[in-house]
KETIFI-19501 format. One record per residue (C-alpha): residue number from 1; x, y, z. Coordinates in Angstrom, 3 decimals, m for minus. Layout:
BEGIN
+-----+----------+----------+----------+
| num |        X |        Y |        Z |
+-----+----------+----------+----------+
| NUM |        X |        Y |        Z |
...
+-----+----------+----------+----------+
REM end
This chain:
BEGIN
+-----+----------+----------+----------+
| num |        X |        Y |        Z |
+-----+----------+----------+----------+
|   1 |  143.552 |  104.118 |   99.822 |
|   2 |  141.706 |  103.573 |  103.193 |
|   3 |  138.879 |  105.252 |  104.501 |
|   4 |  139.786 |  109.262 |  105.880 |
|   5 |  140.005 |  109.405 |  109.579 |
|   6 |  141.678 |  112.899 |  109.026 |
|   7 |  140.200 |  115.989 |  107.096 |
|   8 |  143.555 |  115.836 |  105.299 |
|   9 |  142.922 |  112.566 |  104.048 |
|  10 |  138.912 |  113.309 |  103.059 |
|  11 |  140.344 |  116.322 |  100.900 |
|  12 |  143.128 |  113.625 |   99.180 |
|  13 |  140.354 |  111.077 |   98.672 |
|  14 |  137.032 |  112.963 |   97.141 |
|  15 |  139.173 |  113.622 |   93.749 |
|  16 |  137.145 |  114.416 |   90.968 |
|  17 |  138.294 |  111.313 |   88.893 |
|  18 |  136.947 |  108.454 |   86.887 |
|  19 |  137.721 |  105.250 |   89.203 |
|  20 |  140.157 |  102.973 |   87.287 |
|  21 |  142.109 |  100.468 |   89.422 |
|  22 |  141.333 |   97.367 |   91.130 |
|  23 |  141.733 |   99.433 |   94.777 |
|  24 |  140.039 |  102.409 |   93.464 |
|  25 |  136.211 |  100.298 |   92.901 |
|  26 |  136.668 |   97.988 |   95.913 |
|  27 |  137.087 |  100.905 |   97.995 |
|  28 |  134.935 |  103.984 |   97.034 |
|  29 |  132.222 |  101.997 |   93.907 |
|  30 |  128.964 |  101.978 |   94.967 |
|  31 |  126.198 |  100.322 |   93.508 |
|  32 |  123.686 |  102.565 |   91.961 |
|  33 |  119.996 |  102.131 |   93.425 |
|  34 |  117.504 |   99.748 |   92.371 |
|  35 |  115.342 |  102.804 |   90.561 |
|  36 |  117.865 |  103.659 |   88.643 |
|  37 |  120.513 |  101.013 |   88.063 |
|  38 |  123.223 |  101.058 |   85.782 |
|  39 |  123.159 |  100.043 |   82.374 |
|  40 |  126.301 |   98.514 |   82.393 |
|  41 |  125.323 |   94.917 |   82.877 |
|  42 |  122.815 |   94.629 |   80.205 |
|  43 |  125.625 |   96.519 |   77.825 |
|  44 |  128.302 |   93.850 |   79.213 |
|  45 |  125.145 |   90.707 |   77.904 |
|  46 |  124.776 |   92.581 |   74.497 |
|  47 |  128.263 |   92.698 |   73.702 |
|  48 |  129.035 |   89.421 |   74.846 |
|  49 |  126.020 |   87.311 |   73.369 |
|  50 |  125.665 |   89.494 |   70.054 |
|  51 |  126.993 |   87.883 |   66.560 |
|  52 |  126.975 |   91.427 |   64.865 |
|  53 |  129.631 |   93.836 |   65.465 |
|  54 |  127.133 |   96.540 |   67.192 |
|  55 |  127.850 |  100.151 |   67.770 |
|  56 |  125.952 |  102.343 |   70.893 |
|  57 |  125.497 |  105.331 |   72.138 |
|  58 |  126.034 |  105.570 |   75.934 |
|  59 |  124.385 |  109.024 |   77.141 |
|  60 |  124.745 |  110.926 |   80.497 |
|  61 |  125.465 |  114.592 |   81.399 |
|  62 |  128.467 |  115.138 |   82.465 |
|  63 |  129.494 |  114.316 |   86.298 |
|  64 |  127.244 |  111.531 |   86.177 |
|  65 |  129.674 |  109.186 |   86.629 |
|  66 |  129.928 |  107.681 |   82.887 |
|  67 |  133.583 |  107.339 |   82.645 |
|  68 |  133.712 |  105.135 |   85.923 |
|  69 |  130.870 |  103.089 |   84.314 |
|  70 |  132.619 |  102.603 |   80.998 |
|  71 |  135.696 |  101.481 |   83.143 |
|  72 |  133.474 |   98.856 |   84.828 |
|  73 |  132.505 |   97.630 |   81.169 |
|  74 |  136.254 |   97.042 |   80.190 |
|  75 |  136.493 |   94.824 |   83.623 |
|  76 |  133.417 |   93.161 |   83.090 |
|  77 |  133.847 |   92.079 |   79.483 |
|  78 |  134.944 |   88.538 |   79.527 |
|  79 |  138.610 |   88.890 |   78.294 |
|  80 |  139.266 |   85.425 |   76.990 |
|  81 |  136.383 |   86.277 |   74.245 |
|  82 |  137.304 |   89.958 |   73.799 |
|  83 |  139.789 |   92.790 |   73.283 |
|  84 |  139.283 |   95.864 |   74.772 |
|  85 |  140.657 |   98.876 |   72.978 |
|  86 |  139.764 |  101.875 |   75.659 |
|  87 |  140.502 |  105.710 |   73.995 |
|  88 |  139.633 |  109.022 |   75.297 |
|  89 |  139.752 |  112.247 |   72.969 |
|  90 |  141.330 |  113.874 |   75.480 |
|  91 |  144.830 |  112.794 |   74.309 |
|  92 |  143.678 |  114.962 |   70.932 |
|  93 |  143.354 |  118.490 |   71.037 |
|  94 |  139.698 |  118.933 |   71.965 |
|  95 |  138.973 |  122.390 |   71.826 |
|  96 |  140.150 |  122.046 |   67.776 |
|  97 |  138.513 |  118.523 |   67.412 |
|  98 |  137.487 |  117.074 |   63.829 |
|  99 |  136.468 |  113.828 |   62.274 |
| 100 |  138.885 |  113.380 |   60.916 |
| 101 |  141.389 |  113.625 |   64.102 |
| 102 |  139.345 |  110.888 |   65.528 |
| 103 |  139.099 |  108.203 |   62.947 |
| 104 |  143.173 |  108.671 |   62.434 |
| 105 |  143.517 |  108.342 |   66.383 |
| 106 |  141.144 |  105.108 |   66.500 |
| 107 |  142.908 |  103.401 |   63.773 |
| 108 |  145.929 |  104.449 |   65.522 |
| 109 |  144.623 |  103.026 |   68.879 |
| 110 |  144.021 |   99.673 |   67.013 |
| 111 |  147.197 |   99.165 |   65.145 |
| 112 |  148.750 |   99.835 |   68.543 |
| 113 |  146.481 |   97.039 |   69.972 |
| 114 |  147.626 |   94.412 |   67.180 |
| 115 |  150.936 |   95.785 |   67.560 |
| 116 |  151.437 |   94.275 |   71.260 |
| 117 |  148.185 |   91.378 |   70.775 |
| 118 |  148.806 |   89.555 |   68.138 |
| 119 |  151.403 |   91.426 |   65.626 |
| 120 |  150.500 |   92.168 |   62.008 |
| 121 |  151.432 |   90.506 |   58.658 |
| 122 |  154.201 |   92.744 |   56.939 |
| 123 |  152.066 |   93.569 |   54.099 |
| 124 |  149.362 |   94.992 |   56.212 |
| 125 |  152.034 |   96.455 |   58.622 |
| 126 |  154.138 |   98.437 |   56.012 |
| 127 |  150.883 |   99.840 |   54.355 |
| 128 |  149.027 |  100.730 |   57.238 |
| 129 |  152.429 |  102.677 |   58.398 |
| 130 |  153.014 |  104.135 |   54.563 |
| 131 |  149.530 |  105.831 |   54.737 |
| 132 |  149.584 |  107.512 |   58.048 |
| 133 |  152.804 |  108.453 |   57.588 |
| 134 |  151.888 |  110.246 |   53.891 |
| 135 |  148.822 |  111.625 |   55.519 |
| 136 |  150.515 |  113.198 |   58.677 |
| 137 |  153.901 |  114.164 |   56.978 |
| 138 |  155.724 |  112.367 |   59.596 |
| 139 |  159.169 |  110.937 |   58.390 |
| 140 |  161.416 |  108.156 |   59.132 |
| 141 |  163.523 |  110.456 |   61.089 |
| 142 |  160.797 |  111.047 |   63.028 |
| 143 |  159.949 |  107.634 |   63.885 |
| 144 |  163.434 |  106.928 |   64.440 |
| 145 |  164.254 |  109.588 |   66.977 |
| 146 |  160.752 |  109.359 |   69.341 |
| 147 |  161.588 |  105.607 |   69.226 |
| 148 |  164.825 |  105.767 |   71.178 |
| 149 |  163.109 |  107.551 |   73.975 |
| 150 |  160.405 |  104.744 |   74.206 |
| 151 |  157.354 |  105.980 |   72.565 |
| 152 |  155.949 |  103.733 |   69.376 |
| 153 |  154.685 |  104.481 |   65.868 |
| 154 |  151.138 |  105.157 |   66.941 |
| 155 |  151.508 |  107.178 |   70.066 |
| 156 |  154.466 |  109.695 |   68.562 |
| 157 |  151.741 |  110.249 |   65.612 |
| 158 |  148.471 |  110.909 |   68.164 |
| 159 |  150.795 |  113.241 |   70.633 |
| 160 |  151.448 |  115.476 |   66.868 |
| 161 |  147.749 |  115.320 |   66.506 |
| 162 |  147.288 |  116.360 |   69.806 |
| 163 |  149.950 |  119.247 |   69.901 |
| 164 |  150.810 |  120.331 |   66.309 |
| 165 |  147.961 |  122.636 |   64.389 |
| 166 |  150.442 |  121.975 |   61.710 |
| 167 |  150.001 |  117.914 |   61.750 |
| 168 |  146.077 |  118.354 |   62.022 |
| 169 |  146.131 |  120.683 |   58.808 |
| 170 |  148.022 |  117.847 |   56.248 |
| 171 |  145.657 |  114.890 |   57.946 |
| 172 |  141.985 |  117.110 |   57.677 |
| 173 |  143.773 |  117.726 |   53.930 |
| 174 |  144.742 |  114.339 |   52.494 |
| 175 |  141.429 |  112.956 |   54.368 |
| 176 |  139.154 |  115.137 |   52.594 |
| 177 |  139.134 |  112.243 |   49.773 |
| 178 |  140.556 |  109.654 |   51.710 |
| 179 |  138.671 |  108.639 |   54.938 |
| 180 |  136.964 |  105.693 |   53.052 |
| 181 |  140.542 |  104.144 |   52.357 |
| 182 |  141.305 |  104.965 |   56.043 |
| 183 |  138.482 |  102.927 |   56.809 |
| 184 |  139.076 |  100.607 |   55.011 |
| 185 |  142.873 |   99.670 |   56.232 |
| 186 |  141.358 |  100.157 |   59.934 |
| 187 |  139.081 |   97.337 |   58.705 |
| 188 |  141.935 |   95.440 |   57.622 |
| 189 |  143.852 |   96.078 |   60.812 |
| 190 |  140.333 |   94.529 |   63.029 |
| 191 |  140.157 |   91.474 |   60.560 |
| 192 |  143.912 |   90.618 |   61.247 |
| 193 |  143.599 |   91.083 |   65.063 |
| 194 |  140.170 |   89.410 |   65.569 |
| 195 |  141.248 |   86.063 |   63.105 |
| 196 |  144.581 |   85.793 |   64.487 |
| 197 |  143.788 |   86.344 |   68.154 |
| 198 |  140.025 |   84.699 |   67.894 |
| 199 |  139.216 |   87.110 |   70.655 |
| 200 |  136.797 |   90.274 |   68.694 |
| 201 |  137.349 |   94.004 |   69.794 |
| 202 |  135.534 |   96.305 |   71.421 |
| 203 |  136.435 |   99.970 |   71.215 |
| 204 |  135.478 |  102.144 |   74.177 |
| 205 |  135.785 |  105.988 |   72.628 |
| 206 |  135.413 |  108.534 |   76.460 |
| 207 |  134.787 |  112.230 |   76.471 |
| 208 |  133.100 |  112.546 |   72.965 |
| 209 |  130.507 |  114.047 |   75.483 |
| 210 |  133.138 |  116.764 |   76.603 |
| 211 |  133.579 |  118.591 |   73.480 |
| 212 |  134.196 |  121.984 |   73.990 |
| 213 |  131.261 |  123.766 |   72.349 |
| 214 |  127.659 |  122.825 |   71.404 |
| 215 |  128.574 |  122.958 |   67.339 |
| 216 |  131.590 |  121.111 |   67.446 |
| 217 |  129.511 |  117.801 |   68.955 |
| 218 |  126.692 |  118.347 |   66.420 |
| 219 |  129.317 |  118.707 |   63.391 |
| 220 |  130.872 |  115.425 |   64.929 |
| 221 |  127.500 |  113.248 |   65.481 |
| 222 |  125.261 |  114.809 |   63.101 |
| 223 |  127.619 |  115.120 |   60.123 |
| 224 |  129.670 |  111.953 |   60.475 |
| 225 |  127.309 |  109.666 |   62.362 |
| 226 |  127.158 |  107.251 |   58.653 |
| 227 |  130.944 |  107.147 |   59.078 |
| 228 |  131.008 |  106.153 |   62.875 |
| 229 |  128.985 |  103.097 |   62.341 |
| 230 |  131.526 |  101.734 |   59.553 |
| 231 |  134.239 |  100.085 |   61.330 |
| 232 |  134.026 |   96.218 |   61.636 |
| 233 |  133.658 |   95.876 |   65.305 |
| 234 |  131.961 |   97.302 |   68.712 |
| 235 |  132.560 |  100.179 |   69.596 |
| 236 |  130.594 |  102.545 |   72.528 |
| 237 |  130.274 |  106.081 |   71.764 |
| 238 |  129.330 |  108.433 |   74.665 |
| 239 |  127.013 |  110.828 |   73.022 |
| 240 |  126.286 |  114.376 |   74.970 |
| 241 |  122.837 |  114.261 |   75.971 |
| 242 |  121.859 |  117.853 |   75.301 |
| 243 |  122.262 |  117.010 |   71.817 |
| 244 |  119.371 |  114.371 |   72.418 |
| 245 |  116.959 |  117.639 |   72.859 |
| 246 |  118.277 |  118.579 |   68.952 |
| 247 |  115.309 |  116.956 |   66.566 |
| 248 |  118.361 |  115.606 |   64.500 |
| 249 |  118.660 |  113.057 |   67.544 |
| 250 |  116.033 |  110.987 |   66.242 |
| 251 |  117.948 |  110.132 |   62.660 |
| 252 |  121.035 |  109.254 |   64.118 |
| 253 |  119.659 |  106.706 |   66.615 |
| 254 |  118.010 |  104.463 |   64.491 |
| 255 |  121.252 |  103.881 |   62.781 |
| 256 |  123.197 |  102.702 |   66.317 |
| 257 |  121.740 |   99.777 |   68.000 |
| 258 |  120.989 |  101.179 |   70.971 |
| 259 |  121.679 |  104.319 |   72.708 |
| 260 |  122.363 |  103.726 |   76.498 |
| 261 |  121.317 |  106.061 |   78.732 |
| 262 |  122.918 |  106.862 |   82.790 |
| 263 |  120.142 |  108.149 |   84.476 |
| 264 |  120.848 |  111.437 |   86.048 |
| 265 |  119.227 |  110.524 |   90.209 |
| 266 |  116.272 |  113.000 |   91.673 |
| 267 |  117.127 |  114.293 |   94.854 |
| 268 |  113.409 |  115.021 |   94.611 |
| 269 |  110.269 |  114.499 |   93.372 |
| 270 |  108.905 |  116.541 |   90.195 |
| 271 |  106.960 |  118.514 |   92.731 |
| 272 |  110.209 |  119.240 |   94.941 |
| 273 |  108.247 |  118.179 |   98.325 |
| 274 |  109.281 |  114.690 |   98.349 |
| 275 |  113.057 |  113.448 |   98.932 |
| 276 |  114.014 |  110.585 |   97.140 |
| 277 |  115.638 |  108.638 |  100.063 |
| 278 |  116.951 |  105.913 |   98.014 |
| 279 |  118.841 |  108.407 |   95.917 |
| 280 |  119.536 |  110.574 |   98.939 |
| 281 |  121.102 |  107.396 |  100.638 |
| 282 |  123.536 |  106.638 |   97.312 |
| 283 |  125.250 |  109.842 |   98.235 |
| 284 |  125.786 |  109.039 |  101.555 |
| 285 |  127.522 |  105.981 |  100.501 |
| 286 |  129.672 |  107.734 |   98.730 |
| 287 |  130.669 |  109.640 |  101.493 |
| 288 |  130.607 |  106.678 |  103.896 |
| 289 |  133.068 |  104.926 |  101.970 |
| 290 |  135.784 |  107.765 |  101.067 |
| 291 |  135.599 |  109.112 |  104.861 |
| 292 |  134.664 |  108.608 |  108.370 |
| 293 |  130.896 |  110.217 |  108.378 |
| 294 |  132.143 |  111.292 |  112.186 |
| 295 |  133.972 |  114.085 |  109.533 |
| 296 |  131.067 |  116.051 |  108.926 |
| 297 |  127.548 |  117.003 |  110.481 |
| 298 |  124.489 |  115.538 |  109.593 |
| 299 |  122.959 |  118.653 |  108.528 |
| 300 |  125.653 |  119.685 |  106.870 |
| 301 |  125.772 |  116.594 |  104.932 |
| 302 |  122.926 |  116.673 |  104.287 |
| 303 |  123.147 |  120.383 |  102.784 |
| 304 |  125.621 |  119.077 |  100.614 |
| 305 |  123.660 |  116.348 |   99.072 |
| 306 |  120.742 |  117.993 |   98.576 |
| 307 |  122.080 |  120.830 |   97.122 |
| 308 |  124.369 |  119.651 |   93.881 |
| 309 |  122.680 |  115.786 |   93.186 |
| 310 |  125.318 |  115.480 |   90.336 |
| 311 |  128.811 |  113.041 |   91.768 |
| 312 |  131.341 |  115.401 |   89.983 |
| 313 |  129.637 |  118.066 |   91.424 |
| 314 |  129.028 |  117.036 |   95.005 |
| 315 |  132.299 |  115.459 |   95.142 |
| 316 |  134.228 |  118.683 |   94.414 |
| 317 |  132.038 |  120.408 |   96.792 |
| 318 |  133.014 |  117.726 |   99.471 |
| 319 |  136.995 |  118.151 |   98.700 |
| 320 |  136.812 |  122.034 |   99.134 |
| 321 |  134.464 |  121.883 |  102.243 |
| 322 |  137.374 |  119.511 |  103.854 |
| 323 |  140.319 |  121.638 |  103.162 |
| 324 |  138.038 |  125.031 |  104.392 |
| 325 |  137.084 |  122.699 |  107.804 |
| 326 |  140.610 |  122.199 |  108.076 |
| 327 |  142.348 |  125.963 |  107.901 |
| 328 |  139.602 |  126.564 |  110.736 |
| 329 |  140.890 |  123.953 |  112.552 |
| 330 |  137.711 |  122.258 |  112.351 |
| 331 |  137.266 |  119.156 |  113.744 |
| 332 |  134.888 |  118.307 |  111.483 |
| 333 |  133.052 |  119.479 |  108.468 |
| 334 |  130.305 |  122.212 |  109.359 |
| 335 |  126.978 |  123.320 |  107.103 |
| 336 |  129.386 |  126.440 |  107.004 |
| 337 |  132.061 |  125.352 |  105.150 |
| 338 |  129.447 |  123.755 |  102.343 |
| 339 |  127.476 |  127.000 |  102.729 |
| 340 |  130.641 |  129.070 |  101.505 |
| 341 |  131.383 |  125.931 |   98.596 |
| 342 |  128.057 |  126.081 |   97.161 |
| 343 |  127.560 |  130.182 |   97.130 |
| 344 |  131.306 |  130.196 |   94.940 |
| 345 |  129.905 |  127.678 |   92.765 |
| 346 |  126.408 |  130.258 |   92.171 |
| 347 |  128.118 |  133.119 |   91.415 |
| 348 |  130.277 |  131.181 |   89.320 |
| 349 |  127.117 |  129.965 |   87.217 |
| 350 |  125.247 |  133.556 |   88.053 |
| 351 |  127.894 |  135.365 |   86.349 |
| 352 |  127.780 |  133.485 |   83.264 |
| 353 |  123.680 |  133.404 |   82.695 |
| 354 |  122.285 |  135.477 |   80.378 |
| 355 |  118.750 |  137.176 |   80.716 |
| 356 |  117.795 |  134.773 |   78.175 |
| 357 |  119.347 |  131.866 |   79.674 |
| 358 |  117.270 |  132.874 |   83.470 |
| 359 |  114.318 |  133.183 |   81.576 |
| 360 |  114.473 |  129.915 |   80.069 |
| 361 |  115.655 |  128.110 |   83.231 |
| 362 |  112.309 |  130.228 |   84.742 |
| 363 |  110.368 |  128.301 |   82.615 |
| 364 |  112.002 |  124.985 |   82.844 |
| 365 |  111.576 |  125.111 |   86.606 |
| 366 |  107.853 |  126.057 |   86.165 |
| 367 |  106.781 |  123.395 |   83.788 |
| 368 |  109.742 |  120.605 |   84.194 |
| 369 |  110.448 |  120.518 |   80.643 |
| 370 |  113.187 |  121.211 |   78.316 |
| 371 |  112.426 |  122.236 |   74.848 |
| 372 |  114.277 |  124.843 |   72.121 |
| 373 |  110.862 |  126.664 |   70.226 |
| 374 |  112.930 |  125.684 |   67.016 |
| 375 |  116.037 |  124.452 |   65.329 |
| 376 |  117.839 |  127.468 |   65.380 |
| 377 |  116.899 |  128.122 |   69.114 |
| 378 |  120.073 |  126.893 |   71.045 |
| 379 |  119.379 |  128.375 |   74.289 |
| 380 |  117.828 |  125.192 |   76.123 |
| 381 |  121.078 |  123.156 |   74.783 |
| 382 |  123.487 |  125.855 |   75.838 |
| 383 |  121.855 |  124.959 |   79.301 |
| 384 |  122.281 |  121.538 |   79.358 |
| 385 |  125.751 |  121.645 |   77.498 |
| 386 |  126.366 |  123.795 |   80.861 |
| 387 |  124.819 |  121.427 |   83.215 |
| 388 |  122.523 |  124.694 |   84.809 |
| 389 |  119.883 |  122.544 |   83.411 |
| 390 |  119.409 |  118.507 |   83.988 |
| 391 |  117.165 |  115.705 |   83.236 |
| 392 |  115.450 |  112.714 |   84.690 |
| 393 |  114.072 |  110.214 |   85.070 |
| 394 |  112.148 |  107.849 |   87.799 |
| 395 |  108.866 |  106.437 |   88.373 |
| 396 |  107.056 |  109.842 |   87.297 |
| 397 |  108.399 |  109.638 |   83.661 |
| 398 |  111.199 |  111.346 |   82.069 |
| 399 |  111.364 |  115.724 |   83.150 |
| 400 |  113.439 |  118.470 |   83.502 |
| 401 |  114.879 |  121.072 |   86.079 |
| 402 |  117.358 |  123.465 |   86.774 |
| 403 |  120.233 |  122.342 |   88.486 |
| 404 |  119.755 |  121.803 |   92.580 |
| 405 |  122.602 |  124.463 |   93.136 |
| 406 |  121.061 |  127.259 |   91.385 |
| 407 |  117.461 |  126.497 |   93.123 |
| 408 |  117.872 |  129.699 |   95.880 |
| 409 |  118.740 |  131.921 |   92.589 |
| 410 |  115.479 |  131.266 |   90.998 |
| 411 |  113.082 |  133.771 |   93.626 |
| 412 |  116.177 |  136.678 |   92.528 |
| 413 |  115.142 |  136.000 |   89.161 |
| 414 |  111.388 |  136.745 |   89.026 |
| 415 |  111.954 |  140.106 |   90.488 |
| 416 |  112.497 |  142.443 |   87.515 |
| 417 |  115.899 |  144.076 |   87.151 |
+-----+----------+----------+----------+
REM end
């Protein structure tokens, strides 16, 4: 995966993807700046220097880059003292996403990991196998047939969860009264691996923070949070920050050991008339190392940067800026082609704002602050759940403001309708 010299090849490398192999960091990581480094590290020393099996929350809007991070943990983790069992709820069905779902999928995820680790003493084996199969209705047959085309116990069992509404509907059933004894066996199943193997596991659960609607994450976290902290072993959560603006937040984190936070990085200062050229510089990087910087104009760099301030975000906007260069017959990328990316992605969010939601983000661009008036106010969440509003954090305290792309909507909003 070298460098772009090509426009083609700057379009095939900014791919709005987690980084996950060996190539993949050596090539395009870069290091985040020194005001606002990554937790990462210090996560990596807790884990590894901690007699307690902890649990954390690990907290970042989304397209801040938390999935690469979390991929950094699982290489950093010293792997002679630790098993890493990495799972994303995105092999579940996540628009119809319970409890439930996810503590049969971890356990799942687990036995899987013994499975190939360590194996598993019959008697632990057969019963483990006996409940999720009563629980999920899946038969022998079942079993039998998916295993001749290559795919094992636990994986045919999470791709029903994942696809069958049917399959979902016996397991949220039979778990009604029996998620303690599923807890339980998953216990079992981390005692076995962790003795036998005298390595202990760490379970890295992704996407929790990409759950389709507000409600669904609170039912998750703020229903279930007791039950999350119950297995026998670490295990990172990402959380979704906007539900850190709910006042339930502040129950839930006292009963992790520490909720982990990637800071989003200010393009600019609270004020807006200072650029943050540390930050500013990060981005660049990013460019630098995906394509030749001879690809694009300063200025429109530049526009690019300072305009989105979120990697998902500014990545996407670089991949559809190099194929528009490109059908021009562009040598290079112009502050045109970003011009016609970023207006797409306005009326995109435009379209979808409410007068409510503009007069909120009105008022969070005025005082840099990001507050519902009460508990059944959801309007400031519904914001952050859709990124038009973002927090941060530097050397002038923690604030608030509206996303850098929607910035030349706010003057069209003050002018009455």
């Amino acid at each position: 995966m070298p460098k772009a010299r090509s426009l083609i090849e700057a379009y095939n490398n900014f791919v709005v993807e987690p980084l996950k192999t060996d190539e993949e960091f050596k090539e395009f990581y870069v290091e985040r700046p020194e005001g606002a480094p990554s937790p990462i590290e210090e996560l990596k020393d807790r884990i590894e220097n901690s007699i307690n099996s902890e649990k954390y929350l690990f907290l970042g809007f989304r397209g801040s880059g938390k999935s690469t991070e979390l991929n950094r943990l699982s290489r950093l983790i010293d792997k002679d003292r630790f098993i890493i069992v990495r799972y994303s709820i995105n092999e579940l069905n996540v628009s119809d996403f319970d409890f439930r779902d996810f503590f049969a999928s971890m356990a799942l995820k687990v036995y899987d990991t013994a499975e190939k680790a360590v194996g598993i003493e019959r008697d632990i084996r057969d019963d483990f196998r006996d409940f999720m199969m009563n629980i999920t209705k899946v038969s022998e047959q079942d079993i039998t047939s998916y295993s001749k085309t290559g795919i094992s116990f636990s994986n045919l069992i999470i791709l029903k969860l994942g696809r069958e509404a049917k399959t979902r509907e016996y397991i949220r059933k039979e778990l009604e009264t029996k998620i303690s004894d599923l807890i339980q066996k998953l216990n079992w199943l981390i005692r076995e691996i962790e003795t036998k193997a005298k390595k202990r596991i760490v379970v890295i659960v992704d996407d929790l923070d990409k759950l389709t609607r507000g409600q669904q994450a609170e039912d998750f976290f703020y229903k279930n949070y007791r039950l999350l902290i119950q297995p026998n072993c670490f295990i990172v959560y990402t959380f979704p920050i906007p539900l850190a603006f709910n006042p339930y937040y502040e129950n839930v984190r006292h009963d992790f050991d520490d909720d982990v936070i990637l800071p989003q990085l200010p393009l600019k200062s609270r004020d807006g008339k200072r650029i943050n050229e540390e930050n500013l510089n990060f981005y660049r990087q990013l460019v630098g190392r995906r394509m030749d910087l001879g690809l694009i104009e300063e200025d429109a760099l530049s526009e690019a940067i300072l305009s989105t301030g979120k990697t998902s975000e500014f990545i996407a906007v670089m991949r559809d800026a190099a194929i528009k260069a490109y059908r021009k017959e562009n040598g290079k990328i112009t502050k045109e082609e970003i011009k016609e990316v970023l207006e797409k992605l306005r009326r995109t969010f435009d379209r979808t704002l409410t007068e409510a939601h503009k007069k909120r983000l009105l008022e969070i661009s005025q005082k840099k602050e990001a507050r519902d008036e009460n508990i059944s106010d959801s309007i400031t969440r519904e914001l952050l759940f859709s990124l038009t509003a973002v927090e941060y954090e530097d050397k002038e305290g923690r604030w608030c403001d509206i996303n850098l792309l929607l910035q030349p909507l706010v003057e069209k909003w003050k002018k009455p309708s």
